[in-house]
C-alpha positions as CSV (number, residue, x, y, z in Angstrom):
1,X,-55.5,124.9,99.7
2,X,-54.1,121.4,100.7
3,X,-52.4,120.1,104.2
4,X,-49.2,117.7,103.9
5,X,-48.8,116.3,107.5
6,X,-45.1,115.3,107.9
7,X,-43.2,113.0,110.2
8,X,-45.8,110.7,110.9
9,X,-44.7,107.6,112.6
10,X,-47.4,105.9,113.9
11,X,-50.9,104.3,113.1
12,X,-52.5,106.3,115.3
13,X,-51.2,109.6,114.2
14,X,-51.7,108.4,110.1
15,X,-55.3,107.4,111.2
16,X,-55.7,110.6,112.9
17,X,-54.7,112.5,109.9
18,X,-56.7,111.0,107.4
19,X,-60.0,111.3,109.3
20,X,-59.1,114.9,109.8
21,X,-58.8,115.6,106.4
22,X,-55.0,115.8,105.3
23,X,-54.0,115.5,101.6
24,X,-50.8,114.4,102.0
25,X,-49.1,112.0,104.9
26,X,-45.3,112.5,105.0
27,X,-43.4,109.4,106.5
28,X,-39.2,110.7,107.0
29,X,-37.4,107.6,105.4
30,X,-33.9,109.3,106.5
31,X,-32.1,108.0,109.5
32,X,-30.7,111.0,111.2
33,X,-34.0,112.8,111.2
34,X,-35.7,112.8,115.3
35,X,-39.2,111.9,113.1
36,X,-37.3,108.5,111.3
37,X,-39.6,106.0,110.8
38,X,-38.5,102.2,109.2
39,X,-39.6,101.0,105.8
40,X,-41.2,98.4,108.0
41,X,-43.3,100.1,109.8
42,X,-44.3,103.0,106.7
43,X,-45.2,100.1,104.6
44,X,-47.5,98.9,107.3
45,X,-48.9,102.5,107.8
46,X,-49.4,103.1,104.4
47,X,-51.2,99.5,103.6
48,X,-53.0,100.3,106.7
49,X,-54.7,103.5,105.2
50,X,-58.0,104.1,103.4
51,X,-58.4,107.2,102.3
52,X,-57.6,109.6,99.2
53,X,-54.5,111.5,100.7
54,X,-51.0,110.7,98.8
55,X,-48.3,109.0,100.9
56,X,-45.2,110.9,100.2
57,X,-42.0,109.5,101.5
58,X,-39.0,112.1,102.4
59,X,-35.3,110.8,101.6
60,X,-32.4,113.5,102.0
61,X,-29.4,112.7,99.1
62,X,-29.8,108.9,99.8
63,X,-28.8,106.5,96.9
64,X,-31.1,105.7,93.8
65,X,-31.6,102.3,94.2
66,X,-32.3,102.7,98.2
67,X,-35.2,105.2,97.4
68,X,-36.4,103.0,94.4
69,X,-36.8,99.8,96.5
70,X,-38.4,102.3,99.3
71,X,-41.4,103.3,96.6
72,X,-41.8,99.8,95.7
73,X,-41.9,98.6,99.5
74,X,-44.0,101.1,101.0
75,X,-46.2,102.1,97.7
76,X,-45.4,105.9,98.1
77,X,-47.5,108.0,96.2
78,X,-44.9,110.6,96.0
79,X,-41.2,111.2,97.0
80,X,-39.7,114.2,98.4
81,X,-36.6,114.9,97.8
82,X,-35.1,117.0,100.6
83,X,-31.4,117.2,99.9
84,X,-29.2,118.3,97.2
85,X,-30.5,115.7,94.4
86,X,-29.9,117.2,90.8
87,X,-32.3,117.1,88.4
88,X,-30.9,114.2,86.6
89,X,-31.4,112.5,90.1
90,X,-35.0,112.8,89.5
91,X,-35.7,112.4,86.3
92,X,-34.2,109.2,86.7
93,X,-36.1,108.1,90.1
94,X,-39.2,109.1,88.3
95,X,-38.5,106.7,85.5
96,X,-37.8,103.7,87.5
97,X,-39.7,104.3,90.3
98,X,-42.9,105.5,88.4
99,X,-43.4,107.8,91.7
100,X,-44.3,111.5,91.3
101,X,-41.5,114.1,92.9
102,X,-41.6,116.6,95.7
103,X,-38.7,118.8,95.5
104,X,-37.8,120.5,98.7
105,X,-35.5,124.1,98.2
106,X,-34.3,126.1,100.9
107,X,-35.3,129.9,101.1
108,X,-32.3,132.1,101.0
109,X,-30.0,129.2,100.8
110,X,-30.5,127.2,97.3
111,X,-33.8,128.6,96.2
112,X,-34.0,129.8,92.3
113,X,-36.9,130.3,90.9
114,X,-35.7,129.6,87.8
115,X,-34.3,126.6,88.9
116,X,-37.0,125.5,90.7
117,X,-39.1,125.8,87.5
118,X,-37.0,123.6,85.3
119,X,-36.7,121.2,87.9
120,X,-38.4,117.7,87.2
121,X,-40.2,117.9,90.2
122,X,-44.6,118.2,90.0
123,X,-44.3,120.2,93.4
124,X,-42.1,122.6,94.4
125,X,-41.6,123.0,98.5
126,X,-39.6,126.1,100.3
127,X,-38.4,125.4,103.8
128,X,-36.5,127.4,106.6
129,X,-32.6,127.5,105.7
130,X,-30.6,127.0,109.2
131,X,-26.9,126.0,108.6
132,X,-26.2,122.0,109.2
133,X,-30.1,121.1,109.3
134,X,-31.7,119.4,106.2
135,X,-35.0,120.4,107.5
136,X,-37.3,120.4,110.8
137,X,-36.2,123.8,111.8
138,X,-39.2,124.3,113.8
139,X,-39.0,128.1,112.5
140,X,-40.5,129.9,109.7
141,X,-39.1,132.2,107.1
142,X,-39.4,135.8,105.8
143,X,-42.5,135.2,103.7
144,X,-43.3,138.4,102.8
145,X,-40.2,139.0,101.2
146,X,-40.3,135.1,99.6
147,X,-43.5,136.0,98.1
148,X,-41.7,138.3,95.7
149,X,-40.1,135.0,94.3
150,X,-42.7,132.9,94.9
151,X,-45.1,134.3,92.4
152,X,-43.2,133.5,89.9
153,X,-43.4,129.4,90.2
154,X,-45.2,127.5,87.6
155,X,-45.3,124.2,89.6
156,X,-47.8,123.9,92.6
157,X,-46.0,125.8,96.0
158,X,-45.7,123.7,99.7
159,X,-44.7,125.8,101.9
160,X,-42.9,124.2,105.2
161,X,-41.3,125.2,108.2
162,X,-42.6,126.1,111.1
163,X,-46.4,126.4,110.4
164,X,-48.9,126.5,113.2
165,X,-53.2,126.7,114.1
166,X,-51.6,130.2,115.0
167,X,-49.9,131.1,111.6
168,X,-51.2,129.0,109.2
169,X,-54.1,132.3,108.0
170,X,-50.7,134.6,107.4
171,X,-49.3,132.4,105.7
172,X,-51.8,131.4,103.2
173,X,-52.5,135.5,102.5
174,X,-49.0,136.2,102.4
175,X,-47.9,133.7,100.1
176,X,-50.9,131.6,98.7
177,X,-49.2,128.2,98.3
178,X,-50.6,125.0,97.0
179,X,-50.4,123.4,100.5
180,X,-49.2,124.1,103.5
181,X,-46.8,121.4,105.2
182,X,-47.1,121.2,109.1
183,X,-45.3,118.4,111.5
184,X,-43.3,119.9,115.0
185,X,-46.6,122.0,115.8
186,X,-48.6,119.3,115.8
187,X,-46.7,117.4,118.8
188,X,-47.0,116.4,122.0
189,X,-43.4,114.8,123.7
190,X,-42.1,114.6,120.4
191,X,-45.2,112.1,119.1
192,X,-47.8,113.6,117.1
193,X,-51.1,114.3,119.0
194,X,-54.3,113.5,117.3
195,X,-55.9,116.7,118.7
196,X,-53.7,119.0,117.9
197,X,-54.3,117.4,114.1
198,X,-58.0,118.0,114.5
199,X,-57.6,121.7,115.5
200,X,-55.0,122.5,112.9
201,X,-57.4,121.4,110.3
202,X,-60.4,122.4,111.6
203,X,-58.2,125.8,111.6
204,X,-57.8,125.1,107.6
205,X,-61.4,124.5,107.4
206,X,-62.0,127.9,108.8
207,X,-59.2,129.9,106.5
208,X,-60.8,128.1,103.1
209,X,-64.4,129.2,103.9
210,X,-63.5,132.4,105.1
């Protein structure tokens, strides 16, 4: 079971999450999101790293050439698409952009299994539905009732919204996913707090060798 730390904006915080172990560092590429973070300063991050985890840059429904250029910039490992791309979308980014795709679906809002399966995504990731947000709730979801759903997803599972040292064991045994995607618990003032990182995945650390 991986983590994917999101909304990192910072050295520090990036540093902090690699030496803790993360698999994933999420940088938010979209300008209206509180956790926004400048090509500028992602491509500096991610040049800045040295360890194995995937940098995965988040775009909501921006344009194709945008999130192209933003790959090529910032060498993203990964994009996750977190609006209402189509599949053709996709496809075609993955083509151009030569950039592996996070697909992000909402639970009880546009989440299909069977359209999250044909999707040309390699991960499939469920978030909190809340009317007018793309994401960031802050709040979880019924996951016992997702997990009906869930089980039925050929493509690796992150599961987002709001996960927490506190929750992160139920949701692993309700719902098993690939990963588990954490950012707002992880924050002090609204900036991410390199000991709340170490807890969370010392947490982790517990829940795989338990």
């Amino acid at each position: 079971m991986k983590v994917k730390i999101c909304g990192l904006r910072s050295l520090e915080a990036a540093r902090a999450a690699e030496r803790a172990g993360a698999d994933f560092l999420g940088f938010i590429l979209w300008p209206e999101s509180r956790r926004y973070v400048s090509a500028k300063s992602a491509a500096g991050i991610v040049r800045a790293m040295q360890g194995s985890a995937l940098s995965v840059g988040v775009v909501v429904d921006q344009p194709m050439e945008e999130v192209t250029a933003l790959v090529r910039r910032c060498r993203f490992s990964a994009i996750q698409l977190h609006g209402h791309e189509p599949p053709e979308y996709a496809e075609a980014l993955r083509t151009a952009a030569d950039v592996r795709i996070i697909k992000a679906f909402r639970w009880r809002d546009d989440f299909s299994v069977e359209a999250a399966n044909d999707y040309p995504a390699d991960y499939i990731l469920l978030d909190t539905f809340k009317k007018g947000m793309a994401g960031g709730t802050g709040e979880t979801f019924r996951w016992r009732e997702a997990a009906n759903e869930t089980r039925k997803l050929k493509k690796p599972l992150l599961l987002a919204g709001g996960i927490s040292e506190e929750n992160a064991e139920e949701a692993v045994r309700t719902l098993s996913p690939f990963a588990l995607d954490v950012s707002g618990s992880l924050e002090e003032n609204g900036e991410k707090s390199p000991e709340k990182i170490a807890a969370f995945m010392q947490e982790i650390e517990r829940i795989r060798t338990s």
